[in-house]
N, C-alpha and C positions, 0 to 999 in steps of 0.2 A: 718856325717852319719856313722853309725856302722854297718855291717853286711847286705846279700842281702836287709835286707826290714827295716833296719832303716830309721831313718827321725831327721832331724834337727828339736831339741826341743827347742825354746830360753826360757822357764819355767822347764828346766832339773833337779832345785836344788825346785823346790814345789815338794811336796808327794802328790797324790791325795787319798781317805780313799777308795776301794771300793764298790760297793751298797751291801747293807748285806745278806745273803743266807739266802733260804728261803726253808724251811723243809718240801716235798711234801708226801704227805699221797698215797700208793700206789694204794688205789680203787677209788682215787677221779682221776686217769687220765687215756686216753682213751688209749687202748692197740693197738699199732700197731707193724707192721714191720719193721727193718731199712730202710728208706726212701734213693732210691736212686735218683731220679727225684730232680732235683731243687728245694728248698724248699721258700716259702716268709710268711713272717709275716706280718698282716695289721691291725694295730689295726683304731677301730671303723670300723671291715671290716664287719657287719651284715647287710648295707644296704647300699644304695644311693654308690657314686663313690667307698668305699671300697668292698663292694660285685660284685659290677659292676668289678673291676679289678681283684678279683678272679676267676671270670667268664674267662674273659681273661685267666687267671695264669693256670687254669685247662682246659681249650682246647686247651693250648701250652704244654701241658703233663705235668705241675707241678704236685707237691704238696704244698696245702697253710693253712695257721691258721689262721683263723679268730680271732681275739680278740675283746670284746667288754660288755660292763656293764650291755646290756639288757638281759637276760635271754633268754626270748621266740624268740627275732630275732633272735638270736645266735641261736634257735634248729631248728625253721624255716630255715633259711640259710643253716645249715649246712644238715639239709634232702635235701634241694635242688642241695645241690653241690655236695654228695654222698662221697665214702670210701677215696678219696684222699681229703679231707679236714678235720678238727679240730677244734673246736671251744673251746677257755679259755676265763673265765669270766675274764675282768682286767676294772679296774677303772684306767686311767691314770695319775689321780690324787693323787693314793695311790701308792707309789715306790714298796711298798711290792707287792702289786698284779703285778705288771710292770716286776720286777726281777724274782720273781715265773713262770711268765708265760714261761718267757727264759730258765730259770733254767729246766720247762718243757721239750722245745722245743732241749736240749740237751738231755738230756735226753729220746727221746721216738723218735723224728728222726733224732737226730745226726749230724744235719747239719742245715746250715740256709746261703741260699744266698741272698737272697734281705727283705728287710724291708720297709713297703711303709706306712706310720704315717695319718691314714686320721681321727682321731677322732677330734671332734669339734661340737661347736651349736653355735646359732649364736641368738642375742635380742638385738636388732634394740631399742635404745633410743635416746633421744636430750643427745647431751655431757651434758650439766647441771643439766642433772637427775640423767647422770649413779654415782651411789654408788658406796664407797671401795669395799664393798662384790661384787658387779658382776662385778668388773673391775677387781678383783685381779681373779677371779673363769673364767672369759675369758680369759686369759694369763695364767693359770693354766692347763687350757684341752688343748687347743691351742699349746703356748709356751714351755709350760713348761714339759707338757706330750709328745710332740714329741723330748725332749730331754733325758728325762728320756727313753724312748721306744732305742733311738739310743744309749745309754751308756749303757744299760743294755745289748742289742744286738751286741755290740763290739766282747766280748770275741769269741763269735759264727764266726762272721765275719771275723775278721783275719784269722780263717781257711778256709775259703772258695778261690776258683781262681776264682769267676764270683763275688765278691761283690759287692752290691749297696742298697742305702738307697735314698728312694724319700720320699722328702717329700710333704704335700700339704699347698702349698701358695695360692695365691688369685689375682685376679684384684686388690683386695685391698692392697697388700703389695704396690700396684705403685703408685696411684692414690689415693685423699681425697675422701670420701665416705661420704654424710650427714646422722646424727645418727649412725654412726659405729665406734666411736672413739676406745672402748677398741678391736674391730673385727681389725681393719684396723690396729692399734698397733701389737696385736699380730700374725699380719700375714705379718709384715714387718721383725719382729722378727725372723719371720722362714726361708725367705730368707737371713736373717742376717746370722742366726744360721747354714744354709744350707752352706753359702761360705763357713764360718769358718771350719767347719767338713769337708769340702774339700778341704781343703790346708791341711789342721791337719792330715787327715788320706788315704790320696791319696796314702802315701808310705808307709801305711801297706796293702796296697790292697785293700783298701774300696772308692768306687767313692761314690760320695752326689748329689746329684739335686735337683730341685724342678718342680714341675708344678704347675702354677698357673690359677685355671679357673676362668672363670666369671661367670656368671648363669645356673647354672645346675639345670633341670628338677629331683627334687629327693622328697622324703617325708617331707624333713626339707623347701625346698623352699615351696613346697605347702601348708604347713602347715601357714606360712608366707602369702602368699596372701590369704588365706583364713581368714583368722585374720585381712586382713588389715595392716597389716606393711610392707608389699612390692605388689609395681604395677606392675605387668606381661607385662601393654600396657607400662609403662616409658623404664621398663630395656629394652625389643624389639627393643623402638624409641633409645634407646642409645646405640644397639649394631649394630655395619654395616652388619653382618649375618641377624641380624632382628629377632631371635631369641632364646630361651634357649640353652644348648646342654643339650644334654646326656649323661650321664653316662658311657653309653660304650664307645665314645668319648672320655670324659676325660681317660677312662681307657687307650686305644690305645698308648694313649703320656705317662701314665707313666709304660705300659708294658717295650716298647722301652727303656725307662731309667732304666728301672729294668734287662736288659739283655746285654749279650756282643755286641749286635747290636749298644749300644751304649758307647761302649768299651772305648773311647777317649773321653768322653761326662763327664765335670765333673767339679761342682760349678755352676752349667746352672737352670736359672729359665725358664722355655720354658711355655710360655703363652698359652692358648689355652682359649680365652675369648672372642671368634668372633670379634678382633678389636677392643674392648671396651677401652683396655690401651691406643689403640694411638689415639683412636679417644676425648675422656673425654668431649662429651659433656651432662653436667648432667641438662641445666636448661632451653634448648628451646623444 
């Protein structure tokens, strides 16, 4: 260990290259004050559990950023949540948009304590169907964009004395799932990816977690059973609550993780999936 906040590297002799700087145009970002309130980043925060924890984030007196690729929910959301929030268009799948946003979020409030990764979608196939292209594009928004979101958000973070990064896992990271092969991969991945970031960077000040839900009441599940590709009456009969949750719900558990109230809390996947992980029954 070197100095207060070193950490044993055993990769000390790799270079890592990194993510490349991105050139912000000064009318294209929204003018504010030095932000002193806690500040958190969410990307896919325009709807369903990422807004829902906004919600949260700004009647605990934060400040938050929304991030997220849709336009219109992004303007909708952020009239909704008024002067202490921000919304950056980012595709999490393009690093550019991913680093720009950060590069932002230095830039205009100067600080950044928590990061909470809930972008994702989900298309429910027979394994035998799913294609390279929607297998590799699931593990891309999922995986791979909550990776990119937490390394671009690094540099921010080491400055902070509250740091924390939640990320969102799933019932599915525990549990087989039928038709969810590339879903249930890349949300095992995030637990995966969540330890790791938490051994890795515990000692420069940065805590990792996860929360993992089970059926949450949001626009993307509804969309879902409305379609037919998920039963509202199976998932009910397979969860011991008997229920969806909510969103505010879900938010609740990863406020917590996102604050010093969970100060000692760290490489922790904290389920909130009504019993669904221990219970697994999928076929009576």
């Amino acid at each position: 260990m070197t100095g207060n906040r070193g950490f044993w590297d055993p990769f000390a002799k790799l270079t890592q290259t990194p993510p490349e700087l991105i050139t912000h145009s000064k009318e294209s970002l929204v003018n504010a004050e030095t932000v002193t309130a806690p500040v958190a980043a969410v990307t896919g925060g325009a709807s369903g559990i990422g807004l829902a924890f906004a919600r949260k984030w700004l009647e605990c007196g934060g400040h938050v950023i929304l991030m997220d690729y849709q336009q219109a929910s992004l303007d909708t959301a952020i009239r909704e949540l008024g002067p202490s929030a921000r919304g950056i268009i980012v595709d999490v799948t393009k690093n550019a948009t991913v680093v720009s946003a950060y590069d932002s979020i230095r830039e205009i409030e100067g600080r950044l304590d928590a990061v909470v990764n809930c972008a994702g979608v989900a298309t429910p196939s027979p394994s035998e169907d799913v294609t390279d292209e929607s297998w590799m594009n699931m593990l891309d928004i999922h995986l791979t964009g909550s990776m990119r979101s937490c390394r671009a958000a690094f540099p921010l973070l080491i400055e902070s004395n509250r740091a924390s990064i939640v990320n969102i896992a799933s019932v599915a990271s525990l549990v087989g799932m039928p038709g969810r092969a590339s879903y249930t991969t890349a949300k095992a991945g995030i637990a995966g990816l969540t330890r790791t970031l938490a051994v890795e960077w515990a000692r420069r000040g940065i805590r990792c977690n996860a929360v993992g839900p089970g059926y949450v009441r949001t626009n993307l599940t509804d969309a879902l059973v409305a379609s037919g590709r998920l039963s509202d009456g199976l998932i009910t009969d397979r969860t011991p609550l008997g229920r969806f949750a909510e969103a505010a719900e879900i938010a609740e558990a990863i406020y917590f993780l996102s604050t010093p109230a969970a100060s000692y809390v760290n490489g922790h996947l904290l389920m909130a999936d009504g019993g669904m992980s221990v219970d697994g029954n999928w076929y009576d």
